[in-house]
MILO-631082 format. One record per residue: residue in one letter; x, y, z of N, C-alpha, C in turn. Coordinates in steps of 0.001 Angstrom, whole numbers, m for minus. Layout:
% MILO-631082
['a'; [X; Y; Z]; [X; Y; Z]; [X; Y; Z]];
...
//
This chain:
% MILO-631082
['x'; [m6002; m6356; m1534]; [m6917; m5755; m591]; [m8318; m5907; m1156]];
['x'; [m9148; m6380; m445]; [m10977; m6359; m611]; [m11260; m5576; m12]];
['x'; [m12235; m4363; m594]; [m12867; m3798; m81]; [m14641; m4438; 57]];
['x'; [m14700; m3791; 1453]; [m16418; m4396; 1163]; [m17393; m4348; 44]];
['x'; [m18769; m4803; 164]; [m19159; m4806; m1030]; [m19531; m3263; m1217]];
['x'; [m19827; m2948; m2150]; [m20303; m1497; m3381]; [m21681; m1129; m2642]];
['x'; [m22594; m2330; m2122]; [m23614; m1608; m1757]; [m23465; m1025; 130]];
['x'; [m22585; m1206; 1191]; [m22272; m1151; 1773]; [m21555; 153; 2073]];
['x'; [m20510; 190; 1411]; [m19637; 1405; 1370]; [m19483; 2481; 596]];
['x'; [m20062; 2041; m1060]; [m19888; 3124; m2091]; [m19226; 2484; m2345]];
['x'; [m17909; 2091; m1946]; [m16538; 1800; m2781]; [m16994; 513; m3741]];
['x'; [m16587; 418; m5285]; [m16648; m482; m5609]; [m15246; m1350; m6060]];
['x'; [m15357; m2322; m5831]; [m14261; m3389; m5508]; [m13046; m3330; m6649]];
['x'; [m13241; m2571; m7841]; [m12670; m2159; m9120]; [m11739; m960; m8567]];
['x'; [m12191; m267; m7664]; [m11450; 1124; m6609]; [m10490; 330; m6240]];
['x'; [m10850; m174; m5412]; [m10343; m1106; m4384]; [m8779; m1763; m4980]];
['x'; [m9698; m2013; m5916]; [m8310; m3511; m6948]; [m7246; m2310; m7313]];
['x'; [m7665; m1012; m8054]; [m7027; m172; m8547]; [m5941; 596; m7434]];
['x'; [m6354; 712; m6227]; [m5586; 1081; m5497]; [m4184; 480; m4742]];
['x'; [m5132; m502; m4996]; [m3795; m1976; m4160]; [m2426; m1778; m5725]];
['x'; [m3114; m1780; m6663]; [m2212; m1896; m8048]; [m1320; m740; m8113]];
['x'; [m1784; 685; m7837]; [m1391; 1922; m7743]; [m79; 2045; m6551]];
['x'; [m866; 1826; m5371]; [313; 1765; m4521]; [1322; 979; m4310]];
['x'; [944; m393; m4897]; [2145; m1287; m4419]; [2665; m1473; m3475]];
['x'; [4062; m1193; m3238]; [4682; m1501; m2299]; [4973; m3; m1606]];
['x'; [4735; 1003; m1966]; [4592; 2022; m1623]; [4297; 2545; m53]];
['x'; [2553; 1422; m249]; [2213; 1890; 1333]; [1566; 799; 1743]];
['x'; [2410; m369; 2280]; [1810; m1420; 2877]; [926; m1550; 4274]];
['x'; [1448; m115; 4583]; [582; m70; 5883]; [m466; 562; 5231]];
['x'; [m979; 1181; 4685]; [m2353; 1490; 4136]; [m3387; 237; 4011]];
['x'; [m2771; m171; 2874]; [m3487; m1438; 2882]; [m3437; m2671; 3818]];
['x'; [m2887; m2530; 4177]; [m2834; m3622; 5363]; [m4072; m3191; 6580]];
['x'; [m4008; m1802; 6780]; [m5119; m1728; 7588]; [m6329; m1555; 6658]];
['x'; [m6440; m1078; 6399]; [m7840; m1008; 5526]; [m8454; m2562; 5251]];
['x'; [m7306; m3579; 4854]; [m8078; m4896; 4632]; [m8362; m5702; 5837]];
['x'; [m7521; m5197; 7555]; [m8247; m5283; 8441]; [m9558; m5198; 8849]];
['x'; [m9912; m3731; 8761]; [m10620; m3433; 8579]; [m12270; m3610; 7763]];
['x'; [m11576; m3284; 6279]; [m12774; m4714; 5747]; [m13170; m5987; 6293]];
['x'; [m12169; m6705; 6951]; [m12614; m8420; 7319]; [m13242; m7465; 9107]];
['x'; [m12732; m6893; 9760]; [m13955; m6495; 10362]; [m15174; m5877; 10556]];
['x'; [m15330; m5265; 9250]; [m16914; m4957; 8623]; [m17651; m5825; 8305]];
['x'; [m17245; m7013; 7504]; [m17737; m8000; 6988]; [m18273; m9169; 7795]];
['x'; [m17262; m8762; 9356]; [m17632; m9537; 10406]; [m18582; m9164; 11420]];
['x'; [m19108; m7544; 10970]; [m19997; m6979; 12069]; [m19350; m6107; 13056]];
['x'; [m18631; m6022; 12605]; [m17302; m5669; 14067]; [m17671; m4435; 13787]];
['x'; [m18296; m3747; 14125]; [m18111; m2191; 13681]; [m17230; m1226; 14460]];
['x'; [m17591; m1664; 15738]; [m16198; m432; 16416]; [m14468; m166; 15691]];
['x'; [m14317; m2126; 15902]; [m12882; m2277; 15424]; [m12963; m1726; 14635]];
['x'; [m13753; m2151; 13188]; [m13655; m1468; 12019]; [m13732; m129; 11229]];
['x'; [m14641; 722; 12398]; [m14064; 2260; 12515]; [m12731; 2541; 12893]];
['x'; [m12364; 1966; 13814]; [m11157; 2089; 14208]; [m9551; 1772; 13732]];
['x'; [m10039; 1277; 13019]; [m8651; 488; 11520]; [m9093; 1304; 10450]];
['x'; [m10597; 2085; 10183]; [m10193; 3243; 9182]; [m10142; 4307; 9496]];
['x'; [m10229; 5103; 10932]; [m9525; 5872; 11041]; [m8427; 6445; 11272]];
['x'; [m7362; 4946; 11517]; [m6334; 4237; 11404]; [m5553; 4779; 9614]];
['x'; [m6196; 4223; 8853]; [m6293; 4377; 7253]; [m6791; 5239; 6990]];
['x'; [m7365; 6449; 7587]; [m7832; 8011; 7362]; [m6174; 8527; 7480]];
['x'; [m5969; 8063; 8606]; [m4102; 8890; 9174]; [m3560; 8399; 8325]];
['x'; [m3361; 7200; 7477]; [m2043; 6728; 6537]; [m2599; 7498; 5299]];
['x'; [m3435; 7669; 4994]; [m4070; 8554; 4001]; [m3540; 9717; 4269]];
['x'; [m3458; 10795; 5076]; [m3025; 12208; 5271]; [m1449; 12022; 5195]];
['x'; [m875; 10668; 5720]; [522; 10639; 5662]; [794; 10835; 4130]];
['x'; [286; 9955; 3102]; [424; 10030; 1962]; [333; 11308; 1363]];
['x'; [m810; 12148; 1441]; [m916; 13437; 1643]; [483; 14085; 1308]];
['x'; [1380; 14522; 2866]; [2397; 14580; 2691]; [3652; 14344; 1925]];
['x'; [3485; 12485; 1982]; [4664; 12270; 992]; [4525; 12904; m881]];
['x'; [3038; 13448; m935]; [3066; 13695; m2490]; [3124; 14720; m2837]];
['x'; [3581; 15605; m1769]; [3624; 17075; m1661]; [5062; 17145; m2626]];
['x'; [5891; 15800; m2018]; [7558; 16248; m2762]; [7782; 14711; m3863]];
['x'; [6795; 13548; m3627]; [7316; 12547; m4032]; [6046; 12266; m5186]];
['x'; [5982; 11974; m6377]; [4442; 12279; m7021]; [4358; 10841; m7382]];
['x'; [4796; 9715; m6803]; [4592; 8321; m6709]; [3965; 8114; m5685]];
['x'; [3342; 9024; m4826]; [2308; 9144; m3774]; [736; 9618; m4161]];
['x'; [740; 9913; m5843]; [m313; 10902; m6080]; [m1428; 10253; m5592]];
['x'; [m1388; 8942; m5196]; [m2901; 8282; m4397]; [m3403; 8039; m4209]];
['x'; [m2987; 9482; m2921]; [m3299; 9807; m1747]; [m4567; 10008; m1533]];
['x'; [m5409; 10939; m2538]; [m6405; 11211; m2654]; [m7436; 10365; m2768]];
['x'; [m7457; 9051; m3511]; [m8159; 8274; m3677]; [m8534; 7172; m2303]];
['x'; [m6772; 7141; m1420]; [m6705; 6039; m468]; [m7764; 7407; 437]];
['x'; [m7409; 8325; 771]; [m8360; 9186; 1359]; [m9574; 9138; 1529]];
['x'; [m10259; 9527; 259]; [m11374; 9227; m401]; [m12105; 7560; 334]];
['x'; [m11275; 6806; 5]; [m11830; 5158; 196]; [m12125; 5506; 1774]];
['x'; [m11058; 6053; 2795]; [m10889; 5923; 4203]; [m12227; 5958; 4766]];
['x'; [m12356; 7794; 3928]; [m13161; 8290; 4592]; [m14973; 7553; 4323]];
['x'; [m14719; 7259; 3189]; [m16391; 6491; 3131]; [m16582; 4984; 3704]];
['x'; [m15196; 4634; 3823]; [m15508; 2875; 5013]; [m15659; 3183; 6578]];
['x'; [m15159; 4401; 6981]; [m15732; 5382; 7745]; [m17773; 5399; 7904]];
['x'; [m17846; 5885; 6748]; [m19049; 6436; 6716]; [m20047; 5281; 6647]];
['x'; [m19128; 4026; 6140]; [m20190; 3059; 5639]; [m20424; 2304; 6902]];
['x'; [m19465; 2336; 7731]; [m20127; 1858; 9833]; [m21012; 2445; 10136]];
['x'; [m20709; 4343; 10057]; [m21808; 4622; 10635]; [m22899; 4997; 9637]];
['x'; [m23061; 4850; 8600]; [m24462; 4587; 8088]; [m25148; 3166; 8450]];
['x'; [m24345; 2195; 8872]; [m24948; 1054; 9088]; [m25524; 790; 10621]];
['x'; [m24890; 1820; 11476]; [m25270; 1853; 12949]; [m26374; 2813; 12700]];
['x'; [m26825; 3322; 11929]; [m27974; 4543; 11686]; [m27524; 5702; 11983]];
['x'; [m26054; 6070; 11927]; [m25723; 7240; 12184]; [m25686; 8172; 10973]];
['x'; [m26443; 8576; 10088]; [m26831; 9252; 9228]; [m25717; 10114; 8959]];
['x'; [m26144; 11182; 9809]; [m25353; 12200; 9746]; [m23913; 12810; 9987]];
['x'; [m23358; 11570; 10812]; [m22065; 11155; 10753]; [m21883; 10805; 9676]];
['x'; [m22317; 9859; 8766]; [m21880; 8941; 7431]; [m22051; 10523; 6620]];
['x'; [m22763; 11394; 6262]; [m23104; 12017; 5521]; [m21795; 12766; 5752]];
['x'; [m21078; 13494; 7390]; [m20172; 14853; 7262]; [m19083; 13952; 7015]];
['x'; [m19008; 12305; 7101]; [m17790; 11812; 6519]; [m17136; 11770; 5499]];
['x'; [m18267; 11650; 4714]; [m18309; 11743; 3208]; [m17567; 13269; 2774]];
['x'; [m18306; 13822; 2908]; [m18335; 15271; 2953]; [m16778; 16048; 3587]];
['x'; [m16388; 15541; 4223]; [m15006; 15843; 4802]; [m14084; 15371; 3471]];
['x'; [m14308; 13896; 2863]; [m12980; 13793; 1755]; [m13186; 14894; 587]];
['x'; [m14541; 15245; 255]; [m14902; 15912; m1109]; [m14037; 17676; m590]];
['x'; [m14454; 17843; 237]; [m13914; 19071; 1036]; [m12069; 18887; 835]];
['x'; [m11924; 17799; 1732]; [m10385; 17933; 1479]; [m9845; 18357; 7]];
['x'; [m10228; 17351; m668]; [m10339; 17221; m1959]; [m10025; 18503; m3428]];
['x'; [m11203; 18937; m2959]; [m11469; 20448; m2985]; [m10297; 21724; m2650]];
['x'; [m10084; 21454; m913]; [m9715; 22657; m607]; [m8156; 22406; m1363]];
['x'; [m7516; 20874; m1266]; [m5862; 20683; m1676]; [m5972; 21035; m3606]];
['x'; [m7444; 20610; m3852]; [m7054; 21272; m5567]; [m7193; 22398; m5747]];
['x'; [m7741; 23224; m5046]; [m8138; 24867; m5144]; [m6604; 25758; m4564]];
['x'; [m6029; 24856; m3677]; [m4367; 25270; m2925]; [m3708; 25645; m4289]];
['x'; [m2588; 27081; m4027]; [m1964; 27504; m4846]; [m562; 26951; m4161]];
['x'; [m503; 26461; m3533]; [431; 26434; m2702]; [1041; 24329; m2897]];
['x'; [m264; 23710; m3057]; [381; 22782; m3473]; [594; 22450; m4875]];
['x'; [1688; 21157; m5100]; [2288; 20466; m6097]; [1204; 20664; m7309]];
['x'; [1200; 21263; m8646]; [m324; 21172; m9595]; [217; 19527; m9736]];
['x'; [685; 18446; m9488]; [m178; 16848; m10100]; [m837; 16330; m8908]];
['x'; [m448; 16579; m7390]; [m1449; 16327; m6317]; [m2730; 16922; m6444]];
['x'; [m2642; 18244; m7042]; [m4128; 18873; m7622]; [m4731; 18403; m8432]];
['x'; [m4161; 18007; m9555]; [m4606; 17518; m10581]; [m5310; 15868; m10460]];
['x'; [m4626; 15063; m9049]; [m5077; 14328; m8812]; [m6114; 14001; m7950]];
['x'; [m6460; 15196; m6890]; [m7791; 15687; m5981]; [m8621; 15541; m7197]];
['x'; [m8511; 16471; m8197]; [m9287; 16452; m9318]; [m10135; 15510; m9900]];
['x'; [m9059; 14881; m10533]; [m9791; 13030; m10801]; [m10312; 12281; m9759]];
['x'; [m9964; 12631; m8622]; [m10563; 11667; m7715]; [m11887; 12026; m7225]];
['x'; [m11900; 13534; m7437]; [m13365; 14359; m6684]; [m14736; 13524; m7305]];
['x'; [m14578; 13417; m8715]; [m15567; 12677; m9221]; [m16826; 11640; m7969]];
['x'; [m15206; 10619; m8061]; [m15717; 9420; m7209]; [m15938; 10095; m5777]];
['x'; [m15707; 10830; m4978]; [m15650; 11435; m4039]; [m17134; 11863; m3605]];
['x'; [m17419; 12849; m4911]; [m18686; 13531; m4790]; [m19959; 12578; m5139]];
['x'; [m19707; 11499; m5954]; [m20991; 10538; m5962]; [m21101; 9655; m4749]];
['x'; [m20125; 9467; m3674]; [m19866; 8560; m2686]; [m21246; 9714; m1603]];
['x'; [m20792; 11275; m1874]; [m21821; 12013; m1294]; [m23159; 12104; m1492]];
['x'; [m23172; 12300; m2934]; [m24690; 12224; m3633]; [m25394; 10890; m2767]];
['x'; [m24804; 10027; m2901]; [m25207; 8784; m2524]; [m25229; 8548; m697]];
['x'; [m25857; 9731; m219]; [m25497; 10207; 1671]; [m26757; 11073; 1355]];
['x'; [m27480; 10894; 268]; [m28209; 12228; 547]; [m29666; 11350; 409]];
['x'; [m29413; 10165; m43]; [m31064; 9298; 500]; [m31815; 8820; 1728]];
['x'; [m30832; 9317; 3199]; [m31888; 8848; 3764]; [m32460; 10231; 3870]];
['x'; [m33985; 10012; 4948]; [m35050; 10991; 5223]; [m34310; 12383; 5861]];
['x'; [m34697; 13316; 5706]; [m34483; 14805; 6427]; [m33052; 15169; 6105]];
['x'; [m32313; 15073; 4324]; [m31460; 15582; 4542]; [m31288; 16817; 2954]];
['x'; [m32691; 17457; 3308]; [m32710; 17825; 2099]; [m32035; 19887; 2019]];
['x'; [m31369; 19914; 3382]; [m30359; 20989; 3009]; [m29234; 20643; 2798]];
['x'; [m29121; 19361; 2726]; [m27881; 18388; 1387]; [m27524; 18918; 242]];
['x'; [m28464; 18893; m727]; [m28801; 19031; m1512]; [m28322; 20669; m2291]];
['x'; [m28430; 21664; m1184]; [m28159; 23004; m1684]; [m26615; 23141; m1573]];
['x'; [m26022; 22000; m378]; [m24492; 22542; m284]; [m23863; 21428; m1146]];
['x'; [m24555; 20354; m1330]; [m23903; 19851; m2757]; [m24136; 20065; m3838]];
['x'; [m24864; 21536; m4621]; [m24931; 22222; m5414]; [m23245; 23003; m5399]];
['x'; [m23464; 23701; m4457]; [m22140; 24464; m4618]; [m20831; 23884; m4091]];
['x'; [m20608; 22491; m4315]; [m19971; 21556; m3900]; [m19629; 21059; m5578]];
['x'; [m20575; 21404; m6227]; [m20353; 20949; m7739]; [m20122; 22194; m8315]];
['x'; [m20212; 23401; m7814]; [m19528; 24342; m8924]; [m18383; 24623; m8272]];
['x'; [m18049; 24151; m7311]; [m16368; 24673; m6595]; [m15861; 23862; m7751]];
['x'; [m16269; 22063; m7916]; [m15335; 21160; m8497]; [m15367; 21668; m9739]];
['x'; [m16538; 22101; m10524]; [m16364; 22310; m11867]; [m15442; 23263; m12272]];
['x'; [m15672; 24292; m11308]; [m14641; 25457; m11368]; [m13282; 25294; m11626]];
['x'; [m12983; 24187; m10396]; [m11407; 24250; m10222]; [m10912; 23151; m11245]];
['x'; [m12127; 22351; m11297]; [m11545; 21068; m12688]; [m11214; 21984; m14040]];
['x'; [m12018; 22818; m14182]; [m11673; 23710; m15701]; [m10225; 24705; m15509]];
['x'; [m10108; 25081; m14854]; [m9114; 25777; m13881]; [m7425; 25187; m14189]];
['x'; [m7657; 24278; m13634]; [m6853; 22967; m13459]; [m6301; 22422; m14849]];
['x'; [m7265; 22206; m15721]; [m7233; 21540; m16724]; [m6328; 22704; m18188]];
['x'; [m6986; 24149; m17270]; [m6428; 25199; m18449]; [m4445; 25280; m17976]];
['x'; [m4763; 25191; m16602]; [m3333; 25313; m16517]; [m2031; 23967; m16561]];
['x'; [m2663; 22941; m16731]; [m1953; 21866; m17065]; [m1708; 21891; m18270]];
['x'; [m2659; 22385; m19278]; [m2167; 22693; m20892]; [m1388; 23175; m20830]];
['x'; [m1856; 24391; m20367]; [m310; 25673; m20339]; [860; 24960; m20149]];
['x'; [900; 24301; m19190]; [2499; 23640; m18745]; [2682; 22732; m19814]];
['x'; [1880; 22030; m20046]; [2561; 21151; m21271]; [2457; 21923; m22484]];
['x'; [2304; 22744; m23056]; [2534; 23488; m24179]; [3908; 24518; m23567]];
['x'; [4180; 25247; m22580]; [5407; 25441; m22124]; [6689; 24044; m22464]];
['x'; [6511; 23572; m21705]; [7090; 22123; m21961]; [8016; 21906; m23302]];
['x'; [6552; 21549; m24376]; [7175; 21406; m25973]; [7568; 22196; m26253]];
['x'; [7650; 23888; m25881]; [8111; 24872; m26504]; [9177; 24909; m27101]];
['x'; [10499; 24838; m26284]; [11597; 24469; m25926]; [12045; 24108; m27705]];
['x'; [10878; 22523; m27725]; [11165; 21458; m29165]; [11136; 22218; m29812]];
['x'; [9646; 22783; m29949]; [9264; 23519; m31351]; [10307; 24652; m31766]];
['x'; [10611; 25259; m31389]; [11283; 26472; m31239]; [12842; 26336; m31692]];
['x'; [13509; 25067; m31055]; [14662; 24433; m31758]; [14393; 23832; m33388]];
['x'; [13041; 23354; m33674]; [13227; 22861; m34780]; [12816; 23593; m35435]];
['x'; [11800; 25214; m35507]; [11903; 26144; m36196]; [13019; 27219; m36586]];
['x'; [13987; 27004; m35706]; [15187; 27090; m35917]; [16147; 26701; m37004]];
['x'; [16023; 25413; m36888]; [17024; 24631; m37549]; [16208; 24708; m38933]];
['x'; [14781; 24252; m38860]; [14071; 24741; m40387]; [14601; 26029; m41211]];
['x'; [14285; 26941; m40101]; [14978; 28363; m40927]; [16378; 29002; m41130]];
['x'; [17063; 28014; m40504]; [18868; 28253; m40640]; [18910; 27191; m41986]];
['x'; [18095; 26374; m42600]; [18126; 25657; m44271]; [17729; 26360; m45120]];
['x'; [17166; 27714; m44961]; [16234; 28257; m46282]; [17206; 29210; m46223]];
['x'; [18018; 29996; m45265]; [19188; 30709; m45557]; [20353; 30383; m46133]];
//
């Protein structure tokens, strides 16, 4: 799959490569539309090409789903992420500003609200997580054209939700993996102290 170029969409073509590698055979309809899609961006086509990623917005939420129970789906988030800014990158190119901007803004949100969920899977969280990064600079990068400078205050607190829940996240994934080894340690302090008796 090619994604368009980096200055076009945000996405840079290293995303792109990484995702096709990630999913595999997983979700051929993902990529299959999305690289539609690209060859009709590249061709000017802009309707079609909204229309094959919001096409690839829906196989994105499907994925969603499948990683709720299957964590060879984890993603989801990223194919999401990509959807929603080849999305944004039509209509920033038709001059629709502010469409491109709440597009953006819709994956970081998703993003957000599924890693902040107590309710979902912690490695789909954990993977909103890593992906928010790229997510939230795809936004930063929505906030240069003219008149969008109450941007700026809700992507302030757009960066302490993520920081929040990334530290959050990060304390309770230790926990589980120090739960985890317990188990070891605990057998082999065992067996250490059943030799000195």
């Amino acid at each position: 799959m090619t994604m368009h170029s980096a200055s076009l969409s945000g996405v840079p073509a290293a995303l792109a490569t990484a995702l096709q590698n990630m999913l595999g055979k997983k979700d051929v309809r993902f990529c299959k539309i999305a690289a539609e899609g690209n060859q009709a961006f590249e061709r000017g086509d802009n309707e079609v090409a909204a229309r094959l990623f919001e096409d690839a917005v829906a196989e994105a939420n499907a994925l969603f789903a499948a990683a709720r129970t299957d964590t060879s789906f984890l993603i989801a988030p990223m194919a999401y992420t990509i959807a929603c800014n080849n999305i944004a990158a039509v209509k920033a190119r038709t001059g629709e500003w502010k469409a491109a901007y709440e597009l953006r803004l819709r994956a970081v949100t998703r993003l957000i609200d599924v890693a902040e969920s107590l309710t979902e899977p912690l490695a789909l969280r954990l993977s909103c997580v890593r992906q928010l990064r790229n997510a939230v600079a795809f936004l930063s990068n929505a906030l240069s054209p003219p008149g969008n400078s109450g941007h700026r205050t809700e992507l302030k607190s757009i960066l302490e939700r993520y920081r929040d829940i990334s530290g959050q996240l990060t304390k309770i994934a230790t926990a589980e993996l120090l739960i985890q080894e317990e188990p070891t340690s605990s057998t082999s302090l065992r067996r250490s102290g059943s030799r000195n008796h």
